[in-house]
C-alpha positions as CSV (number, residue, x, y, z in Angstrom):
1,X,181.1,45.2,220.0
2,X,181.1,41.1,219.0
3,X,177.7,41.5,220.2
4,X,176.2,44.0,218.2
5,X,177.8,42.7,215.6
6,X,176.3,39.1,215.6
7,X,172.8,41.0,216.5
8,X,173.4,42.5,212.9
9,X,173.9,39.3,211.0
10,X,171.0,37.7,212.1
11,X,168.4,40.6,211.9
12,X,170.5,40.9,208.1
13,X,170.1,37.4,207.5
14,X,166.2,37.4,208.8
15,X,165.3,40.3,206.3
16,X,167.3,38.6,203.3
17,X,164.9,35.2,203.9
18,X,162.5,37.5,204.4
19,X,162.7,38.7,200.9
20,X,163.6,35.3,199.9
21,X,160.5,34.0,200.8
22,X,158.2,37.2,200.1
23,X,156.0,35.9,196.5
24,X,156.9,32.3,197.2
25,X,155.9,30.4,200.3
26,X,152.4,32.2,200.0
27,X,151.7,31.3,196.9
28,X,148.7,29.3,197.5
29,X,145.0,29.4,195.3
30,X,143.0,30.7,198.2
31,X,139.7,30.1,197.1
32,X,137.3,26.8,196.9
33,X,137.6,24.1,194.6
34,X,137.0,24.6,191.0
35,X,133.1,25.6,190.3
36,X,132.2,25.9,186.9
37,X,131.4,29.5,185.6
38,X,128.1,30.8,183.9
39,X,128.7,33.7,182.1
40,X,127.2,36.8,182.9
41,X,126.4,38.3,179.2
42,X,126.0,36.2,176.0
43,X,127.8,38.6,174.0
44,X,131.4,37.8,176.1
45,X,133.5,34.5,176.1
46,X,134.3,33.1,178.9
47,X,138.1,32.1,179.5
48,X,139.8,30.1,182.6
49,X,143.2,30.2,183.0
50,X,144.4,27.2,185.1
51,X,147.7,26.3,186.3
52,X,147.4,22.6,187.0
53,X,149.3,20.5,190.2
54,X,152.4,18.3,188.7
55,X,155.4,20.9,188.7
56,X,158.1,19.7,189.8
57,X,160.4,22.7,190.3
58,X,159.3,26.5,190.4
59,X,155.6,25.9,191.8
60,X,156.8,28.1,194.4
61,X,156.8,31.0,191.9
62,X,153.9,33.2,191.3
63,X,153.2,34.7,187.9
64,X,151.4,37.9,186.4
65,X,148.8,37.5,183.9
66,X,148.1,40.1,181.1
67,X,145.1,40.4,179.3
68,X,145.1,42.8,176.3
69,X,148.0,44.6,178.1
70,X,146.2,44.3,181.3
71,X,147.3,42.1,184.5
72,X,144.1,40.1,185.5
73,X,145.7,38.2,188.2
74,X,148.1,36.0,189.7
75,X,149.1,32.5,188.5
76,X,149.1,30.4,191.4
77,X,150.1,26.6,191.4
78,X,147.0,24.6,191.6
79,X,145.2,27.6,191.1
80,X,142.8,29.0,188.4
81,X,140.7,31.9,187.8
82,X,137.6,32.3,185.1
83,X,137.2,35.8,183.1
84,X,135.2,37.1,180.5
85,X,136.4,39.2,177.5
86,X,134.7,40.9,174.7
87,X,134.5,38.6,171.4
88,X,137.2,38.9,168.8
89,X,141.1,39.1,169.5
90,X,142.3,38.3,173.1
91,X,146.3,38.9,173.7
92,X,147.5,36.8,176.7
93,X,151.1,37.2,178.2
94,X,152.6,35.6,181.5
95,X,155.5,36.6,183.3
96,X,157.2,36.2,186.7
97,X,155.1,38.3,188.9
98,X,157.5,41.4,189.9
99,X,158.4,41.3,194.0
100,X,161.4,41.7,195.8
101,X,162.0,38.1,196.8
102,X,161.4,36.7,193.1
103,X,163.3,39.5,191.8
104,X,166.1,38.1,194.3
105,X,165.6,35.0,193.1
106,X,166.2,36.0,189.5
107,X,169.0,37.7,189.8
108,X,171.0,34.6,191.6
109,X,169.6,32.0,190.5
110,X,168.0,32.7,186.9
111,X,170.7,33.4,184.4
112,X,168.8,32.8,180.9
113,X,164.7,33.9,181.8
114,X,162.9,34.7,179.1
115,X,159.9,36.6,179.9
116,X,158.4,36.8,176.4
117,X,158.4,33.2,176.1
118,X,154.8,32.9,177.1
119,X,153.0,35.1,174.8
120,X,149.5,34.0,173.2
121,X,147.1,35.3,171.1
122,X,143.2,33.8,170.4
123,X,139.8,34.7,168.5
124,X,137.2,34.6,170.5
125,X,133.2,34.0,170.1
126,X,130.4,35.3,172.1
127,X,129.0,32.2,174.2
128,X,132.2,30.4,173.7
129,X,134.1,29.0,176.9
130,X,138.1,28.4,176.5
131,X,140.9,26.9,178.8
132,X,144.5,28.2,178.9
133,X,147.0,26.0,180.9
134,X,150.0,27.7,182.2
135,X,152.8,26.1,182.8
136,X,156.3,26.8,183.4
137,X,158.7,24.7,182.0
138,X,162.0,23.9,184.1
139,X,165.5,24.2,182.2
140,X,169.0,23.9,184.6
141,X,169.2,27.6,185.5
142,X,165.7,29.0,184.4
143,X,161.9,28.3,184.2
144,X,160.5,29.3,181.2
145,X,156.9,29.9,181.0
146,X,154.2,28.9,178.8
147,X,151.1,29.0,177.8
148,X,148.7,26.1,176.2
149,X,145.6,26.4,174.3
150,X,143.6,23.1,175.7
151,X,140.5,21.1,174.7
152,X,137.4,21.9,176.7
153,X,137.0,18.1,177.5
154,X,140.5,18.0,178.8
155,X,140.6,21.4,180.4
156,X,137.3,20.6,182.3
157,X,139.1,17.5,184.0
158,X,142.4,18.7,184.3
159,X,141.1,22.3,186.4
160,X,138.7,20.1,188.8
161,X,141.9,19.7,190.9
162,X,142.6,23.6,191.6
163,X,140.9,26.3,193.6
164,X,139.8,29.5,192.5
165,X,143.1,32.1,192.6
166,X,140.9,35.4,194.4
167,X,141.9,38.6,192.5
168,X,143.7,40.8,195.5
169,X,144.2,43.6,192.3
């Protein structure tokens, strides 16, 4: 009976880490180093969305990002990924990406998130190249994420460090 008991806790305890982990410890840019762009049409703008080494806490964590109400991809640490919109207005929204282990993680350990905090919006023009930086920024019991419009000079220096985030949507 002891037995099966202590069998129980540790399979419990191996799924709980499980989901602990699940959205965090794989949260790695999977593709090459950063490669610049060309865009396909020159009626579209081209925009990278970068999420730049230097976190201290909460690079663990993996982010959605929303286009015009429309996730894109993933926002890995030291990871970015280059889209192209239509010209004109371009709504941008990040959030904490929605899995079992980050929602886990939310509910112990996150007692003030506020998931609207990183909300953008942009004009765009055809031929036009932008950089976004992401960035969560850490308080004592939440990470609160943000978004940063960023000069092309610095933009193109500060993304040479991350690899290419490949779309699994």
């Amino acid at each position: 009976m002891n037995q099966n008991i202590s069998l129980l806790r540790s399979i419990l305890t191996c799924v709980f880490l499980l989901l602990a982990l699940s959205g965090c410890a794989f949260n790695q840019p999977q593709g090459s180093a950063f490669l610049p762009h060309a865009l396909s049409q020159s009626d579209r703008a081209l925009i990278y969305v970068y999420r730049p080494k230097g976190e201290r806490f909460g690079y663990d964590r993996a982010y959605s990002l929303v286009a015009n109400g429309k996730v894109v991809t993933d926002l890995l640490y030291e990871g970015y990924y280059p889209f192209e919109v239509e010209p004109g207005k371009l709504s941008l929204a990040a959030d904490l990406k929605n899995t079992p282990g980050q929602q886990l993680r939310v509910g112990l350990l996150d007692f003030a998130l506020r998931p609207d905090a990183a909300k953008m919006d942009i004009e765009t023009k055809a031929g036009s190249t932008y950089f976004i930086k992401f960035r969560p920024e850490a308080h004592t019991f939440s990470f609160e994420p943000r978004l940063y419009f960023i000069a092309n000079d610095v933009g193109e220096r500060e993304i040479r460090d991350c690899k290419l985030i490949v779309n699994e949507k």
